[in-house]
PDB file with one MODEL, atoms N, CA, C and O in Angstrom:
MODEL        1
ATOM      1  N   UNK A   1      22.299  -9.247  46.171  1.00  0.00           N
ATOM      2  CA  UNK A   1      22.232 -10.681  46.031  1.00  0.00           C
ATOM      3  C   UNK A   1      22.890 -11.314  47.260  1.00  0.00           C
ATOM      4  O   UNK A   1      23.891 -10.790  47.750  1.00  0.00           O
ATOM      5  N   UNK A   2      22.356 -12.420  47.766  1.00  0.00           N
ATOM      6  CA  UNK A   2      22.654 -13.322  49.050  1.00  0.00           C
ATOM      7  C   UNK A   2      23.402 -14.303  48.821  1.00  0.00           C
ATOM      8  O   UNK A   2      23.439 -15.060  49.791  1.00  0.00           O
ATOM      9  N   UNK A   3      24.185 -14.719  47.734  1.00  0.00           N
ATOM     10  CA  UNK A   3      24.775 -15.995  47.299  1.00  0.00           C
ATOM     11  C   UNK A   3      25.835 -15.843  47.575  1.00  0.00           C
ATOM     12  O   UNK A   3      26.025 -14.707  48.009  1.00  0.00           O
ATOM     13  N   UNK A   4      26.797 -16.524  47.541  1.00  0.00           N
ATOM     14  CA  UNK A   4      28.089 -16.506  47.529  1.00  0.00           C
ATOM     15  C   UNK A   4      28.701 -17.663  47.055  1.00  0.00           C
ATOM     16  O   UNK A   4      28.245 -18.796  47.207  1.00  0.00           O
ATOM     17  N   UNK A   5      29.733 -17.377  46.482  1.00  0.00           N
ATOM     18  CA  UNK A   5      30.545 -18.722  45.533  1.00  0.00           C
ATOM     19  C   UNK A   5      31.350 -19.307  46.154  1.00  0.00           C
ATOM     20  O   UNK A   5      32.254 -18.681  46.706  1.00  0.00           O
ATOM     21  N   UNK A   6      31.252 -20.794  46.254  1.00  0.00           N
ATOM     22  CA  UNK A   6      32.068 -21.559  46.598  1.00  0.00           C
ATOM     23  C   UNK A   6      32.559 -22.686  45.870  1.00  0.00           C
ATOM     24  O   UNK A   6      31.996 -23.483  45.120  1.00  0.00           O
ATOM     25  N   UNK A   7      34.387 -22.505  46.479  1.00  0.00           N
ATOM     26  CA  UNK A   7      35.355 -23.339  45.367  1.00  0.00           C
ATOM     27  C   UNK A   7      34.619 -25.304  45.536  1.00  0.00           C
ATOM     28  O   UNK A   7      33.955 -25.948  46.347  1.00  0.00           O
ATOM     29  N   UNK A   8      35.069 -25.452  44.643  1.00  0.00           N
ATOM     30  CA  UNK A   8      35.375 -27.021  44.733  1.00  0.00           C
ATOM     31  C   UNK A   8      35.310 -27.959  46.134  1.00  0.00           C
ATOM     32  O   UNK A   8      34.577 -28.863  46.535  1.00  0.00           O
ATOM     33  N   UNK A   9      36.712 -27.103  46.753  1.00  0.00           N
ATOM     34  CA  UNK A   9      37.718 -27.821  47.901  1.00  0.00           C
ATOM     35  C   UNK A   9      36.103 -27.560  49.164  1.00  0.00           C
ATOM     36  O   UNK A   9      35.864 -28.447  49.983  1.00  0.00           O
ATOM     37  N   UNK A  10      35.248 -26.345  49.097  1.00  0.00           N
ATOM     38  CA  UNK A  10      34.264 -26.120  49.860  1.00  0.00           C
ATOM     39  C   UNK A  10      33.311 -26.959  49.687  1.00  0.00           C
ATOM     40  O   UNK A  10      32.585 -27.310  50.617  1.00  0.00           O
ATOM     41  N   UNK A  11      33.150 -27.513  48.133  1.00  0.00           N
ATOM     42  CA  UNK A  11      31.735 -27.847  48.614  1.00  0.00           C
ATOM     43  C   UNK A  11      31.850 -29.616  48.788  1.00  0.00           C
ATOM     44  O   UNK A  11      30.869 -30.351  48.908  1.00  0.00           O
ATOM     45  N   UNK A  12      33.397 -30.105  48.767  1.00  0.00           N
ATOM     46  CA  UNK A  12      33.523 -31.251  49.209  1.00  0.00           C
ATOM     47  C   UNK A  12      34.041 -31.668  50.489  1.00  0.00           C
ATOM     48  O   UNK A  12      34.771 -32.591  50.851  1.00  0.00           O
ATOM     49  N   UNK A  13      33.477 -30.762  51.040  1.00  0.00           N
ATOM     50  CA  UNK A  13      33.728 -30.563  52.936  1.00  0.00           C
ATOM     51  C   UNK A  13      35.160 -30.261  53.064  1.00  0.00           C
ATOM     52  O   UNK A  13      35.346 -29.715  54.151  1.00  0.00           O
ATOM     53  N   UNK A  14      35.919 -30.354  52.596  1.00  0.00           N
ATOM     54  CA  UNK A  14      37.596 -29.998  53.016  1.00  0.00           C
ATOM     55  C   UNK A  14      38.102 -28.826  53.234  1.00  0.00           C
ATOM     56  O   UNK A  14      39.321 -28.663  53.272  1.00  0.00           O
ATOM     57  N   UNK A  15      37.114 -27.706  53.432  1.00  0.00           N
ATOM     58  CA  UNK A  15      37.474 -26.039  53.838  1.00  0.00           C
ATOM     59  C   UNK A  15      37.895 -26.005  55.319  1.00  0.00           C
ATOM     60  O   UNK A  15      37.609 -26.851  56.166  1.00  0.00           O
ATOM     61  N   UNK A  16      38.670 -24.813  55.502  1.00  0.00           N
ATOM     62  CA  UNK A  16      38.865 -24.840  56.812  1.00  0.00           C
ATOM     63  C   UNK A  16      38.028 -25.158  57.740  1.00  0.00           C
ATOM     64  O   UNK A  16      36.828 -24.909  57.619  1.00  0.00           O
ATOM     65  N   UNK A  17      38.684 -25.927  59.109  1.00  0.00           N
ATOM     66  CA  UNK A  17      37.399 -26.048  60.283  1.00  0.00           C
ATOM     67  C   UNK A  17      37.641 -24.691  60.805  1.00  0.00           C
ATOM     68  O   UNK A  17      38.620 -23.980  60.583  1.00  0.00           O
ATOM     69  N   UNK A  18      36.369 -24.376  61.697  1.00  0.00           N
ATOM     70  CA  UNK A  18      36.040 -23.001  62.421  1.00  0.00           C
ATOM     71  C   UNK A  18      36.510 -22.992  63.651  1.00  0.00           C
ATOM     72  O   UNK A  18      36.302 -24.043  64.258  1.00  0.00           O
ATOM     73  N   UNK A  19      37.340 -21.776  64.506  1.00  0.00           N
ATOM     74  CA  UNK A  19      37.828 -21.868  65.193  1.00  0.00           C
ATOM     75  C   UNK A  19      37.872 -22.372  66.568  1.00  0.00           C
ATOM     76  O   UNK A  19      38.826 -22.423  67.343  1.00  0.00           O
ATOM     77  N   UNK A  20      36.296 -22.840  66.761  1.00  0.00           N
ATOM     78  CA  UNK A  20      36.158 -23.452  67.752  1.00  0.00           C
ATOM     79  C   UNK A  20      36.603 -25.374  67.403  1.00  0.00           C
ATOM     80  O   UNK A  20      37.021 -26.209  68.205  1.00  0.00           O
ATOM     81  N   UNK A  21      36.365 -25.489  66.255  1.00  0.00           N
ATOM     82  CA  UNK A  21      37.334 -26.949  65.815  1.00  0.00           C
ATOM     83  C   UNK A  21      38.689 -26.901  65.777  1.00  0.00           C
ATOM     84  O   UNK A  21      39.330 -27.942  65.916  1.00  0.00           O
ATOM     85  N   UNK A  22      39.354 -25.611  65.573  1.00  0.00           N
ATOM     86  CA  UNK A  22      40.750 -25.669  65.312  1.00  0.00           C
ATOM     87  C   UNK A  22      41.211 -25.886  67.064  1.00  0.00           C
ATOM     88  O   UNK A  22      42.192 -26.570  67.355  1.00  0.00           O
ATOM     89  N   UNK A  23      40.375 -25.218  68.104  1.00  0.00           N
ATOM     90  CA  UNK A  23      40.619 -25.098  69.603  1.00  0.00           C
ATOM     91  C   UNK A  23      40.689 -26.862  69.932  1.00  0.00           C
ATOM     92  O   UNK A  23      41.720 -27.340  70.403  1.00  0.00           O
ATOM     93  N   UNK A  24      39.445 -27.755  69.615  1.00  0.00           N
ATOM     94  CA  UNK A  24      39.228 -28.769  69.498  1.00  0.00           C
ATOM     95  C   UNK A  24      40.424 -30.055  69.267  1.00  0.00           C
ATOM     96  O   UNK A  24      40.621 -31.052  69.962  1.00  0.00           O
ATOM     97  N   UNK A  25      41.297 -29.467  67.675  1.00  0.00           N
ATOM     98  CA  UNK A  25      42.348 -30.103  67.181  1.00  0.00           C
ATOM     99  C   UNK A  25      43.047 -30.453  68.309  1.00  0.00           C
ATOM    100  O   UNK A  25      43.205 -31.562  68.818  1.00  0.00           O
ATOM    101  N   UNK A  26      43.622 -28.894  68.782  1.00  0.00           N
ATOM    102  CA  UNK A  26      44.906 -28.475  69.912  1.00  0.00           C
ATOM    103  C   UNK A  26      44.641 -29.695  70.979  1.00  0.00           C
ATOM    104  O   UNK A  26      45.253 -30.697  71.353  1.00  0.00           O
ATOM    105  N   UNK A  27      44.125 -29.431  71.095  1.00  0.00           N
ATOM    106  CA  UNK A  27      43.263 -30.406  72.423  1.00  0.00           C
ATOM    107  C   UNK A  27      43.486 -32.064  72.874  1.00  0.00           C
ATOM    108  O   UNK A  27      43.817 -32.702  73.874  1.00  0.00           O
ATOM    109  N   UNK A  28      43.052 -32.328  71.368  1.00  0.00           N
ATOM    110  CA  UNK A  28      43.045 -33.534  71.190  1.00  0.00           C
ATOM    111  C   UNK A  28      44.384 -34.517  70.612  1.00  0.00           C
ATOM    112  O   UNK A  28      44.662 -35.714  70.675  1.00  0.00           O
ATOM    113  N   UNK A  29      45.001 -33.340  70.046  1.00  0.00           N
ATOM    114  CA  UNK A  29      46.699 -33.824  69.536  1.00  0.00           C
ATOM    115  C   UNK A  29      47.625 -33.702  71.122  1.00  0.00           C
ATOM    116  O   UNK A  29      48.825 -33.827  71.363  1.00  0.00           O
ATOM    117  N   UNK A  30      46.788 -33.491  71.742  1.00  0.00           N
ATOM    118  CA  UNK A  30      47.986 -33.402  73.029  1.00  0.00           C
ATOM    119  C   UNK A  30      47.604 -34.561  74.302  1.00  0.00           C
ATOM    120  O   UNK A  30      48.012 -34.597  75.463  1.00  0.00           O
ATOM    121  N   UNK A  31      46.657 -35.469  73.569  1.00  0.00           N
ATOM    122  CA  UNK A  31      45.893 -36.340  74.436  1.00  0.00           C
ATOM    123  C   UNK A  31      46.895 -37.814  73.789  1.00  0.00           C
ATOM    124  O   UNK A  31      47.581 -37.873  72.768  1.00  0.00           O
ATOM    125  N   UNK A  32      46.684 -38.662  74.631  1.00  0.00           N
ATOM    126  CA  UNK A  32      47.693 -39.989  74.849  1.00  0.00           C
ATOM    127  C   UNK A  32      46.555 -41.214  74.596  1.00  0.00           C
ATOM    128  O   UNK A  32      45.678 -41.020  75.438  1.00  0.00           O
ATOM    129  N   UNK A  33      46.273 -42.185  73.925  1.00  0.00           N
ATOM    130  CA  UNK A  33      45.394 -43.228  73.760  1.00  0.00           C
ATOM    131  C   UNK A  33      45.086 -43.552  75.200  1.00  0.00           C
ATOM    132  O   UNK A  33      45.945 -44.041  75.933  1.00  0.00           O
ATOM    133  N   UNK A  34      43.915 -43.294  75.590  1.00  0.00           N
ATOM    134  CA  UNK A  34      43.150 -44.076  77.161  1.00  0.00           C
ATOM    135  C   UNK A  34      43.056 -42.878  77.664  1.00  0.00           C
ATOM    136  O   UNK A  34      41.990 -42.911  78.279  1.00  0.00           O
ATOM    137  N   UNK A  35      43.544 -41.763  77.795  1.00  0.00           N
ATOM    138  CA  UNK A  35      42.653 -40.224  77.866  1.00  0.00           C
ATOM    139  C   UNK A  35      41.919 -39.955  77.320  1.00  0.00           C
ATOM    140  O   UNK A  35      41.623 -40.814  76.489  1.00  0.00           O
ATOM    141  N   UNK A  36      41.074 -38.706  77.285  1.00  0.00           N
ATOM    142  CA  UNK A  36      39.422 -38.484  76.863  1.00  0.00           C
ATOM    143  C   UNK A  36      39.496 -37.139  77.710  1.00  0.00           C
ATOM    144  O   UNK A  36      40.397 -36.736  78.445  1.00  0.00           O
ATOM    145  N   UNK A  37      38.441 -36.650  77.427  1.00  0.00           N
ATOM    146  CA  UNK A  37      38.233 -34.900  77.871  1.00  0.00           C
ATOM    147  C   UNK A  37      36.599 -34.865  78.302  1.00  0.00           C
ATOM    148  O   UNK A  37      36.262 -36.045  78.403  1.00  0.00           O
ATOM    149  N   UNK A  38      35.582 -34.087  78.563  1.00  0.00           N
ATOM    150  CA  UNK A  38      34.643 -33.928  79.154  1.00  0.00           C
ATOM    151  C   UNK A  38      34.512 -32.550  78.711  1.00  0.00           C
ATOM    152  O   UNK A  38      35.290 -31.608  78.864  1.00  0.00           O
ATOM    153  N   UNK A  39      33.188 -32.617  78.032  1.00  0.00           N
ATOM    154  CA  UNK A  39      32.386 -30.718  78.823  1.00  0.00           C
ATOM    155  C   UNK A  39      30.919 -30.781  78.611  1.00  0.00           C
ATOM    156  O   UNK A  39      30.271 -31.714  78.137  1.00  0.00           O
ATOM    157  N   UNK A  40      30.585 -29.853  78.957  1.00  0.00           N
ATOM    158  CA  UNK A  40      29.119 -29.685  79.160  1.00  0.00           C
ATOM    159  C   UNK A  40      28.927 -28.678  77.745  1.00  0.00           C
ATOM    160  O   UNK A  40      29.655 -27.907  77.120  1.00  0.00           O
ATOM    161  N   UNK A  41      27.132 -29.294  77.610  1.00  0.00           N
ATOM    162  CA  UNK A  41      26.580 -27.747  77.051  1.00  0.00           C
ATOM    163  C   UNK A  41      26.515 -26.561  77.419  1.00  0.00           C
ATOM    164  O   UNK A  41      26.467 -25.648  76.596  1.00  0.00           O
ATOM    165  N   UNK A  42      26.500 -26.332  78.893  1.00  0.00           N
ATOM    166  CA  UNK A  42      26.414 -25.041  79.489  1.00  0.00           C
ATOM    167  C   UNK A  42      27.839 -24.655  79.276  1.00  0.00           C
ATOM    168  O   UNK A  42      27.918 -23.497  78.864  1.00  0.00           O
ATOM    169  N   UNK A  43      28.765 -25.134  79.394  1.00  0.00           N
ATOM    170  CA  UNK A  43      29.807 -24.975  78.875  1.00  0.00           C
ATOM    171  C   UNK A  43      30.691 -24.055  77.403  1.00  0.00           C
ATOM    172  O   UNK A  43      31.419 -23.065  77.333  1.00  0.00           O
ATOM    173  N   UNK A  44      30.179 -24.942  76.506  1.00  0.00           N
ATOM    174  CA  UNK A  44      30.451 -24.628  75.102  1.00  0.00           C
ATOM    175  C   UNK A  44      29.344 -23.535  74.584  1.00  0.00           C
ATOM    176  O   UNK A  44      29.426 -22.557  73.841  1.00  0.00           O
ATOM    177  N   UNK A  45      28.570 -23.975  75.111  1.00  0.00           N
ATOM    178  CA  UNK A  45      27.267 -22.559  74.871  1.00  0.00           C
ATOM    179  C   UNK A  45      26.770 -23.123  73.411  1.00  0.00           C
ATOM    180  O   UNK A  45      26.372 -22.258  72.631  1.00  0.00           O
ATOM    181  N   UNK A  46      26.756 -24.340  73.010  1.00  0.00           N
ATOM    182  CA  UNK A  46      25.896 -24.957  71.388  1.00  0.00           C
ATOM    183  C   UNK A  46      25.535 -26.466  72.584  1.00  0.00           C
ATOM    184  O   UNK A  46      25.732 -26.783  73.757  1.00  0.00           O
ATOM    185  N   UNK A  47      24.853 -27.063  71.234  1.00  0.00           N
ATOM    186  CA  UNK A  47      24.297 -28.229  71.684  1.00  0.00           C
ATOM    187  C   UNK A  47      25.234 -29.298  71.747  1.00  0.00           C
ATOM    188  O   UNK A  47      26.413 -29.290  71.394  1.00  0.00           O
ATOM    189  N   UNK A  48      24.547 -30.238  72.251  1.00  0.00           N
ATOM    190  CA  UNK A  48      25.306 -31.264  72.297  1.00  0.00           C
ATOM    191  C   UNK A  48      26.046 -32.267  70.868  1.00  0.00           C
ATOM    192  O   UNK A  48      27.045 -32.951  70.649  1.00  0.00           O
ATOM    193  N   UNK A  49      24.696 -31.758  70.098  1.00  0.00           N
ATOM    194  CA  UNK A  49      25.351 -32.567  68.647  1.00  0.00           C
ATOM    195  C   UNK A  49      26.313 -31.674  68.160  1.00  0.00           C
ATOM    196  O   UNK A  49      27.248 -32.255  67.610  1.00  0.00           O
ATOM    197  N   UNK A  50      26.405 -30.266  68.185  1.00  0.00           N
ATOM    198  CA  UNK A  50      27.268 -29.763  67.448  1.00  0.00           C
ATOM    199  C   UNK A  50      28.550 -29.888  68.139  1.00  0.00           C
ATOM    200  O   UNK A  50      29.536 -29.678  67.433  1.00  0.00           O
ATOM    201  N   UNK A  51      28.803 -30.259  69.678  1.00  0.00           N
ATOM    202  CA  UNK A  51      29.820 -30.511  70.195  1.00  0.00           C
ATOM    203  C   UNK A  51      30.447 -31.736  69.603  1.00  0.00           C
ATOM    204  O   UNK A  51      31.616 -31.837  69.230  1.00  0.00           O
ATOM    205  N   UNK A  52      29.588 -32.580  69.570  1.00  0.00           N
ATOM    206  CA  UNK A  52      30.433 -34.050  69.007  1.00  0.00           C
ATOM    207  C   UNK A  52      30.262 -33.262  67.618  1.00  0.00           C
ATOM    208  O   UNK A  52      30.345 -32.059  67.864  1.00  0.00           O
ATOM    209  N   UNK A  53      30.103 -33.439  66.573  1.00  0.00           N
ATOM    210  CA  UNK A  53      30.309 -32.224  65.239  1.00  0.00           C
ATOM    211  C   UNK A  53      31.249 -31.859  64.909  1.00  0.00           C
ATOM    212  O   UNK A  53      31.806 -31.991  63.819  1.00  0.00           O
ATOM    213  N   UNK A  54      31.657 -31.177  66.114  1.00  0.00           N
ATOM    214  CA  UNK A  54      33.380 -30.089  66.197  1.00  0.00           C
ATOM    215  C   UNK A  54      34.069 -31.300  66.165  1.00  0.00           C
ATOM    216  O   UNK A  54      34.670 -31.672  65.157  1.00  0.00           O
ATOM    217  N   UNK A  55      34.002 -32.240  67.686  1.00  0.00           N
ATOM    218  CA  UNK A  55      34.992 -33.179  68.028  1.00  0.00           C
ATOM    219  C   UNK A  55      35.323 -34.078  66.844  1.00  0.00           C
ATOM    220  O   UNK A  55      36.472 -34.134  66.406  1.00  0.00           O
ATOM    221  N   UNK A  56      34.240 -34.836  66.287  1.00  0.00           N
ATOM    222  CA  UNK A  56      34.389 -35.879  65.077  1.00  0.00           C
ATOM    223  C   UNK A  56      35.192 -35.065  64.206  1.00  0.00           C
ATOM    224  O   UNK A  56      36.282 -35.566  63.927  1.00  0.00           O
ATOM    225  N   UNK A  57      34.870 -33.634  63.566  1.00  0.00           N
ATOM    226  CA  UNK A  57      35.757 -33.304  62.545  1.00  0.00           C
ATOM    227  C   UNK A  57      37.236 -32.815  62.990  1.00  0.00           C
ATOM    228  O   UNK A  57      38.234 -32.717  62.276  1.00  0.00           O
ATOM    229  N   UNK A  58      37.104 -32.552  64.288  1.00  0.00           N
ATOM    230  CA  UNK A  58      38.551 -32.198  65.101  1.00  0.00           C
ATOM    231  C   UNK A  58      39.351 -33.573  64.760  1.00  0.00           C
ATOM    232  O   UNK A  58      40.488 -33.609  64.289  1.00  0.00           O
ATOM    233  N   UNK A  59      38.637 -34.567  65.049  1.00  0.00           N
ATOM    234  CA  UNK A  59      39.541 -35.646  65.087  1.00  0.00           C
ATOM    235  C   UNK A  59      40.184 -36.086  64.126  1.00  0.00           C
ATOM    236  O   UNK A  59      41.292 -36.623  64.118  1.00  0.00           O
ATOM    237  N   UNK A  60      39.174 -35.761  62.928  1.00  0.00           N
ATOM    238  CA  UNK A  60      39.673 -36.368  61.942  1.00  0.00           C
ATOM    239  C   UNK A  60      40.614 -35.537  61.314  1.00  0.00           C
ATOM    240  O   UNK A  60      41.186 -36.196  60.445  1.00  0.00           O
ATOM    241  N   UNK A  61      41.226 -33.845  61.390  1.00  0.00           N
ATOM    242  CA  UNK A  61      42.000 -33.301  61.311  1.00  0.00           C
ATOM    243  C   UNK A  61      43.243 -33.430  61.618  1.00  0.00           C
ATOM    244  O   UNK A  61      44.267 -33.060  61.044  1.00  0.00           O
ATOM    245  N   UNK A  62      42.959 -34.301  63.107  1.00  0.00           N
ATOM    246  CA  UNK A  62      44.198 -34.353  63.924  1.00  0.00           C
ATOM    247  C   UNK A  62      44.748 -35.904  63.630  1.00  0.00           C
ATOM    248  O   UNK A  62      45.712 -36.224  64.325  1.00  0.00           O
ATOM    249  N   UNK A  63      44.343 -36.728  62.856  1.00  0.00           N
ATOM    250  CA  UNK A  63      44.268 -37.749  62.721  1.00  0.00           C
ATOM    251  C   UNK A  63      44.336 -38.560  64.204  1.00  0.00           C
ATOM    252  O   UNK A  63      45.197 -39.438  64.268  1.00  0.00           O
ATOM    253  N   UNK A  64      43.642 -38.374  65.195  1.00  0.00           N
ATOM    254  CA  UNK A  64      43.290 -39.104  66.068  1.00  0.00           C
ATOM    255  C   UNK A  64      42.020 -39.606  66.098  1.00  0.00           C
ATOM    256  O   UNK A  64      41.157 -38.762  65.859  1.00  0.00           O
ATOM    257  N   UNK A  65      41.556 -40.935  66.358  1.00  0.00           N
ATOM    258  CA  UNK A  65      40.615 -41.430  66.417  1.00  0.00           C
ATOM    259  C   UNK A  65      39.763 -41.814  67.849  1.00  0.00           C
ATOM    260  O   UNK A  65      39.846 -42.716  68.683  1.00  0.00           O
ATOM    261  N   UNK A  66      38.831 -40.523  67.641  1.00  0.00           N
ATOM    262  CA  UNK A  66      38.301 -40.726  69.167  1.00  0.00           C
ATOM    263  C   UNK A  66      36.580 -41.707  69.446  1.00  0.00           C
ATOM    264  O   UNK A  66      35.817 -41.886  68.497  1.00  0.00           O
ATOM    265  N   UNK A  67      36.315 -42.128  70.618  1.00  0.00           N
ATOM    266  CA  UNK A  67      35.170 -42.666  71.079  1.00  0.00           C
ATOM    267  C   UNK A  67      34.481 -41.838  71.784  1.00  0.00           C
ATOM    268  O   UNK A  67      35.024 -40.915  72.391  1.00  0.00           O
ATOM    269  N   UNK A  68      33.126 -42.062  71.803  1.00  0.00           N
ATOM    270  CA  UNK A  68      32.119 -41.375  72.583  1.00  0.00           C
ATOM    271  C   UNK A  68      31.645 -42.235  73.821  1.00  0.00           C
ATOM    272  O   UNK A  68      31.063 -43.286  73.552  1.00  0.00           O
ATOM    273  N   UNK A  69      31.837 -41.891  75.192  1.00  0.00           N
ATOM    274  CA  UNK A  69      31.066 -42.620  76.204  1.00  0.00           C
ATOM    275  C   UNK A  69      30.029 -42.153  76.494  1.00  0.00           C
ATOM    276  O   UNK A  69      29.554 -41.084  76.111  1.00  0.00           O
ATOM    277  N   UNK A  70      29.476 -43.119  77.383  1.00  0.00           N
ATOM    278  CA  UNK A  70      28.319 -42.654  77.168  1.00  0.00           C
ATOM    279  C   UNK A  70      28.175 -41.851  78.618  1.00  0.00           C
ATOM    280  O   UNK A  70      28.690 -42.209  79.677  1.00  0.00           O
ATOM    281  N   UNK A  71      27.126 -40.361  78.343  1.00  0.00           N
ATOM    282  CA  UNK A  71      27.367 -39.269  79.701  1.00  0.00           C
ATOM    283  C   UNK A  71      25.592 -38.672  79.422  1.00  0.00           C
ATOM    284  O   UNK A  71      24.912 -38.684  78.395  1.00  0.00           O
ATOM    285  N   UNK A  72      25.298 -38.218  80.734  1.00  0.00           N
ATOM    286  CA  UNK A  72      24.404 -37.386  81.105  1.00  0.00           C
ATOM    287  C   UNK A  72      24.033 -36.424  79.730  1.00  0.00           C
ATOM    288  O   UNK A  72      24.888 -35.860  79.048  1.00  0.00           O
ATOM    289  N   UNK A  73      22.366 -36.366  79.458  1.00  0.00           N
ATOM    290  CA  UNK A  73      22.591 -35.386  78.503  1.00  0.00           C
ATOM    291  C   UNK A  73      23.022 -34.369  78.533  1.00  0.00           C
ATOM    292  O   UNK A  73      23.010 -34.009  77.356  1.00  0.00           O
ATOM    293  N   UNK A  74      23.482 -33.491  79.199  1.00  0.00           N
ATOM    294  CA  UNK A  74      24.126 -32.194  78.794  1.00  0.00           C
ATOM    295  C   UNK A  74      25.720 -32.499  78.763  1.00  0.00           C
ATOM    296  O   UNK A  74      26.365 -31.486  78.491  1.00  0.00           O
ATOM    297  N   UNK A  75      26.468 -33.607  78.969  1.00  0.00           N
ATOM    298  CA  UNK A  75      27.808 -33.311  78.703  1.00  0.00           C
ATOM    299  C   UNK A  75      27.876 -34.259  77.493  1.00  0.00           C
ATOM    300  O   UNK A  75      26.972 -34.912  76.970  1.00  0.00           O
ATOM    301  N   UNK A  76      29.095 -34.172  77.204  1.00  0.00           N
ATOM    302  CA  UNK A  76      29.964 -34.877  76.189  1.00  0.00           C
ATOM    303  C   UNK A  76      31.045 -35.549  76.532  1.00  0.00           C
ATOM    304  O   UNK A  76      32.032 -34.828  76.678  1.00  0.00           O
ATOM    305  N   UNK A  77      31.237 -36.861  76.743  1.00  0.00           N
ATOM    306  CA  UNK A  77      33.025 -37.376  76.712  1.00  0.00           C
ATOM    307  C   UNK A  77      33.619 -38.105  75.814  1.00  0.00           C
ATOM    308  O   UNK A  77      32.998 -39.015  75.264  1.00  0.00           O
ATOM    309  N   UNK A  78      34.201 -37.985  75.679  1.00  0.00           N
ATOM    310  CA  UNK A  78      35.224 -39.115  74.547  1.00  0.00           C
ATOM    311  C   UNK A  78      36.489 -39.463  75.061  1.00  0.00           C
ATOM    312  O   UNK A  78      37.038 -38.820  75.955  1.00  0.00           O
ATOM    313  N   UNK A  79      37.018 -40.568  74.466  1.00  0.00           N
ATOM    314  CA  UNK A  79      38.333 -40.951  74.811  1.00  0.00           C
ATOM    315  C   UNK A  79      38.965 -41.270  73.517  1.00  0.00           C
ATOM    316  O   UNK A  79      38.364 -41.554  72.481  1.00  0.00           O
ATOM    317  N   UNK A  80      40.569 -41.175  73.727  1.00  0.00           N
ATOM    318  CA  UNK A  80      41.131 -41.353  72.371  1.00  0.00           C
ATOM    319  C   UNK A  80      41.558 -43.039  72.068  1.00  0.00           C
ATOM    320  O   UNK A  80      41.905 -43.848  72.928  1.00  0.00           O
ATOM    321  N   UNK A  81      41.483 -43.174  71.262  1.00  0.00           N
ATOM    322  CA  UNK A  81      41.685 -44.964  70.443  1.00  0.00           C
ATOM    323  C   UNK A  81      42.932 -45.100  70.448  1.00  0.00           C
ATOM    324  O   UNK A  81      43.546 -44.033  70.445  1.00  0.00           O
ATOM    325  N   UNK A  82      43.640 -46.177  70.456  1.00  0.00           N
ATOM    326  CA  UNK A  82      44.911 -45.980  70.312  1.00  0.00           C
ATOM    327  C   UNK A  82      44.999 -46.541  68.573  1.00  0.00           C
ATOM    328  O   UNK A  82      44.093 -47.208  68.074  1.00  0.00           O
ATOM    329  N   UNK A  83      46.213 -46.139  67.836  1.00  0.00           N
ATOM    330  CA  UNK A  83      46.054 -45.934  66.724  1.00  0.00           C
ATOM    331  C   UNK A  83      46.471 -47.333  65.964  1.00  0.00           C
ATOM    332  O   UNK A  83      46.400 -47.415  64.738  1.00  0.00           O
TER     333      UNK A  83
ENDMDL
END
């Protein structure tokens, strides 16, 4: 059988993020309101939506609230909000 059971806390999105979000968190808790970070798809090696994906749920882990500028399709930038 292919199923697997999942609690409660899983299926109301609140399970752990995956370690490329937890890398994400680090990242972004060490950033100052009016900083922002940059990378590419060739970079991260996923797409571009799943990059903002990571970042949005990174953020909201880290309780920082970040923006998206606007960049070339293959990168990603954001900057952090001040709170």
């Amino acid at each position: 059988m292919a199923l697997a059971k999942l609690t409660r806390q899983q299926l109301t999105g609140n399970h752990r993020p995956s370690t490329a979000t937890n890398e994400y968190v680090k990242f972004i808790r060490n950033l100052k309101p009016g900083e922002g970070g940059r990378t590419t798809v060739e970079e991260e090696k996923v797409s571009r939506q799943t990059i903002k994906a990571r970042l949005k749920k990174a953020s909201e882990v880290a309780g920082v609230p970040i923006k998206f500028r606007r960049a070339p399709e293959n990168e990603v930038i954001f900057e952090v909000l001040g709170q």
